[in-house]
C-alpha positions as CSV (number, residue, x, y, z in Angstrom):
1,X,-20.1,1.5,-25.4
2,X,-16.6,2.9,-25.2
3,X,-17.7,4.3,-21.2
4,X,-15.5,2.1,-19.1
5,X,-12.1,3.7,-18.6
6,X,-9.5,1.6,-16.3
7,X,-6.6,2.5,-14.1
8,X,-4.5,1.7,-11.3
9,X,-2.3,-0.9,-12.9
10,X,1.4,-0.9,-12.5
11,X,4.3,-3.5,-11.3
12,X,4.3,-4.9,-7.7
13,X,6.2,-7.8,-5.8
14,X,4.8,-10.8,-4.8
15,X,2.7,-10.4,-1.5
16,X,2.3,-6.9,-2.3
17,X,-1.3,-5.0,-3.2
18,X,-2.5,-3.1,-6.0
19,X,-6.2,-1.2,-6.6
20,X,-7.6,-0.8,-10.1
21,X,-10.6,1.2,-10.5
22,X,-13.1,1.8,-13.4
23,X,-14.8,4.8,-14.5
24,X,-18.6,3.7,-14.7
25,X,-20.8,6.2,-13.8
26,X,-23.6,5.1,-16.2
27,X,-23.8,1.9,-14.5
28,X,-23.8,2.8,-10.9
29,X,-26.1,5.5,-10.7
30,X,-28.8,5.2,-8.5
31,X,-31.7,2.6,-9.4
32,X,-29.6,1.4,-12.5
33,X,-29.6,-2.5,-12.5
34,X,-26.2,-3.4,-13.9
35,X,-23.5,-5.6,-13.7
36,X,-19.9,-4.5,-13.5
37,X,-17.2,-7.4,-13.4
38,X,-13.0,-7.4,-13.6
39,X,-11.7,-9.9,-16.3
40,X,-7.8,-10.4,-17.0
41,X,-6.0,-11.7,-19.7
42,X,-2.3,-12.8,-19.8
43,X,-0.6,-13.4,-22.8
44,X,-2.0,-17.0,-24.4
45,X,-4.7,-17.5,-21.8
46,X,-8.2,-17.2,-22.1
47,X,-9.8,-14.1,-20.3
48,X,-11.3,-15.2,-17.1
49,X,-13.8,-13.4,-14.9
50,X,-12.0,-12.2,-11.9
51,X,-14.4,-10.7,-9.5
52,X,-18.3,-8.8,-10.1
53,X,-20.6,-6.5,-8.5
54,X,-24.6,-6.4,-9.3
55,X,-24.6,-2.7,-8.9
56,X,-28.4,-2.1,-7.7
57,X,-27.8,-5.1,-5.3
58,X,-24.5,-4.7,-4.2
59,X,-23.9,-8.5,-4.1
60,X,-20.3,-9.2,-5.8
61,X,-18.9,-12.9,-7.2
62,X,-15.7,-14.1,-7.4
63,X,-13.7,-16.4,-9.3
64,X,-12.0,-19.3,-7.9
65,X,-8.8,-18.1,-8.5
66,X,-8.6,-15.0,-6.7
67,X,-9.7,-16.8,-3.5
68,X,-10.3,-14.0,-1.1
69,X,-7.4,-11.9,-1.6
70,X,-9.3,-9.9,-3.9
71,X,-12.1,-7.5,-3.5
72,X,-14.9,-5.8,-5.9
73,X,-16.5,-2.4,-4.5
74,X,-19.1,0.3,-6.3
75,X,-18.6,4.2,-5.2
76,X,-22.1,5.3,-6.3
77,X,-20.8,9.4,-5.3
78,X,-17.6,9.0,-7.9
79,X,-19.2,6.6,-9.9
80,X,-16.2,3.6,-10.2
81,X,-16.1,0.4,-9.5
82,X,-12.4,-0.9,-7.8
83,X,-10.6,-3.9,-7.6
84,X,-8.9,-4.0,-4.5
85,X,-5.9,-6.9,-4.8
86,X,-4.0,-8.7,-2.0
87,X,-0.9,-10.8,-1.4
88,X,-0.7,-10.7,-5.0
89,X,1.2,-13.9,-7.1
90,X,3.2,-14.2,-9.9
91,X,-0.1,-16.0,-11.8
92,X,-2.1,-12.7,-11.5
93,X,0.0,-10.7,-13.7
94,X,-2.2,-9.8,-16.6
95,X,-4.3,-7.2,-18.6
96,X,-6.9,-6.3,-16.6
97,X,-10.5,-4.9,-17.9
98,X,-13.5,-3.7,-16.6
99,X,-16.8,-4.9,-18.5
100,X,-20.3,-3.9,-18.1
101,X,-23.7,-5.1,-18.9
102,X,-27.5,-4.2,-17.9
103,X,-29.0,-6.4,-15.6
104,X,-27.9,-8.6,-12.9
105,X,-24.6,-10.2,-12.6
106,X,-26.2,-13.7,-12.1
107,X,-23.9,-16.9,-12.5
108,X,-23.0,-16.0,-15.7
109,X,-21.5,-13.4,-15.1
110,X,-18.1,-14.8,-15.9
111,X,-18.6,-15.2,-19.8
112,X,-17.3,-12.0,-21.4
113,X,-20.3,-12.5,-24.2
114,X,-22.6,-10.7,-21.6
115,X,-20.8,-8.1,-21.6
116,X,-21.4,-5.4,-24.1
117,X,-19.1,-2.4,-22.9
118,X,-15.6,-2.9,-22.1
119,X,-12.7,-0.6,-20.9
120,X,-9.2,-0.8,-22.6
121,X,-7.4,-2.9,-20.1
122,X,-5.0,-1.9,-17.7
123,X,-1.6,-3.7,-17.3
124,X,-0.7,-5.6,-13.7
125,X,3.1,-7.0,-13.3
126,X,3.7,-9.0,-10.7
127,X,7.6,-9.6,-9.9
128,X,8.8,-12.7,-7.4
């Protein structure tokens, strides 16, 4: 625990694009079956799963919310895991985190009780 460190956060204007990353080596080495996912948080919502990559796989979810505009990729050599965001909206300011967990993402992989790593969050502002 404690392995997933975050950045890339900051303010951007509506329609603009942003790309968080997450230091996660341990879970994208080589032949390591794990499941890295984005969650956010904004202030008196629930955390939602934002987007996930099954890191042996490669295969990556999505939640409904971020439809399309954003984008979950592994970098096996530097060992992160980024969140690329597009056309961003005033709804997907939030605290961001990273979250891991061994095994496959599956379709649970939205429920934050899989996870059993988390990073600090990161901050995202987005201004209209």
């Amino acid at each position: 625990q404690g392995r997933l460190v975050e950045s890339g956060g900051g303010s951007v204007q509506a329609g603009g694009s942003l790309t968080l990353s997450c230091t996660a080596s341990e879970y994208t080495r080589t032949n390591v079956n794990a499941c890295v996912s984005w969650f956010r948080q904004a202030p008196g919502k629930e955390r939602e799963g934002v987007a996930a990559i099954s890191t042996l796989a490669g295969t990556t979810s999505y939640g409904g919310n971020v439809g399309g505009r954003f984008t979950i990729s592994q970098d096996k050599v530097l060992g992160t895991v980024s969140l690329q965001m597009d056309s961003l909206k005033s709804d997907d300011a939030a605290k961001y985190y990273c979250a891991a967990s061994r095994g496959w993402c599956g379709q649970s992989w939205s429920a934050a009780s899989k996870y059993n790593d988390w990073g600090q969050g990161t901050q995202v502002t987005v201004s209209s």
